[in-house]
C-alpha positions as CSV (number, residue, x, y, z in Angstrom):
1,X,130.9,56.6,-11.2
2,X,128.9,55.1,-8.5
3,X,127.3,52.1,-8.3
4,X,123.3,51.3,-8.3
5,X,122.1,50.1,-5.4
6,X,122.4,46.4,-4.8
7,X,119.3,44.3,-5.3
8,X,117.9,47.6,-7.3
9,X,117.8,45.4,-10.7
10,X,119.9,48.1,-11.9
11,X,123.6,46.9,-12.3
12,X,121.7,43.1,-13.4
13,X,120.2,45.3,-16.3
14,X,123.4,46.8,-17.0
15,X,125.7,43.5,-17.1
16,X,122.8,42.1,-19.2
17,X,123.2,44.9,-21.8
18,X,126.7,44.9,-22.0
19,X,126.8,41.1,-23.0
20,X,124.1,41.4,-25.4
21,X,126.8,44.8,-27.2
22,X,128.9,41.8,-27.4
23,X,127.5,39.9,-29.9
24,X,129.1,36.7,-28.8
25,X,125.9,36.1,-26.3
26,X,122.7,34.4,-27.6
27,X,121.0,34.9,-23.9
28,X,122.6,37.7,-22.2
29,X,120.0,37.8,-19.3
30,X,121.3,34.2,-18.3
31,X,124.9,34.5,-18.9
32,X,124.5,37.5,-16.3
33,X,122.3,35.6,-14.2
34,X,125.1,33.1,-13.8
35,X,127.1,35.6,-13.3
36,X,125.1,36.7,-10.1
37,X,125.0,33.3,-8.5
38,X,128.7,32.7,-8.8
39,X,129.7,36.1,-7.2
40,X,126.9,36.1,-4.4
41,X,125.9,32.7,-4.3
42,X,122.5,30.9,-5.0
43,X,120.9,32.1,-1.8
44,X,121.7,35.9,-1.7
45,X,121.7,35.9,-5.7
46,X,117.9,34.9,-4.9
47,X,117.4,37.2,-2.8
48,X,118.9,39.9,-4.8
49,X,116.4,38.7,-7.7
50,X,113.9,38.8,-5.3
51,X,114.7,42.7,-4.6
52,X,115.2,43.7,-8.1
53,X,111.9,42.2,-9.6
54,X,110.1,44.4,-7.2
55,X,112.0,47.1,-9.6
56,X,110.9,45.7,-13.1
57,X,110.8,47.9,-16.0
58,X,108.9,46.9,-19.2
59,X,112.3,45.8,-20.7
60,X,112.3,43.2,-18.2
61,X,108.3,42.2,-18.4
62,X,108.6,41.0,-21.8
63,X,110.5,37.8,-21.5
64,X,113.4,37.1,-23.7
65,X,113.9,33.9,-25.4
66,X,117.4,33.6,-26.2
67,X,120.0,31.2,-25.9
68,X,123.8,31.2,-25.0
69,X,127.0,29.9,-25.5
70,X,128.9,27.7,-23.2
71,X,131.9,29.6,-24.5
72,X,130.5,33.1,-24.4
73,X,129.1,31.8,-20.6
74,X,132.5,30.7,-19.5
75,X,134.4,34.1,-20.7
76,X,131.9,35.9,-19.4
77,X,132.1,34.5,-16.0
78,X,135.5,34.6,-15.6
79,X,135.6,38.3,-16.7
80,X,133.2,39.5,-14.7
81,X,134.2,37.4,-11.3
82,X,138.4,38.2,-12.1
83,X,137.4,41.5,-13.2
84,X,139.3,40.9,-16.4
């Protein structure tokens, strides 16, 4: 299966759900967000953010107020970096 575009918001949106299936994740958006800035850096991460709000869907306009882990952060990182 392809891949959305990058800076589309798209593959964000999906990382974000499939940490929140986890149930491990109190702030899935986060967790994903640090995600993002570990894999592309803080510069190109914000400019892929940037990009992709341009793309907002009402899932994304009404903010989320959850928190994370540090455990469920670290796992997730290293999955999704080591794509393990």
């Amino acid at each position: 299966m392809a891949k959305a575009k990058l800076g589309s918001g798209a593959r964000f949106k999906a990382l974000k759900t499939s940490l929140a299936k986890r149930g491990d994740v109190r702030n899935p958006g986060a967790v994903a967000a640090a995600i993002g800035r570990k894999k592309y850096g803080p510069t190109k991460f914000q400019k892929l953010a940037v990009s992709g709000k341009k793309h907002l869907t009402n899932d994304y306009a009404h903010g989320e107020t959850v928190e994370f882990t540090e455990s469920a952060k670290s796992k997730a990182i290293k999955h999704y970096t080591l794509g393990g």
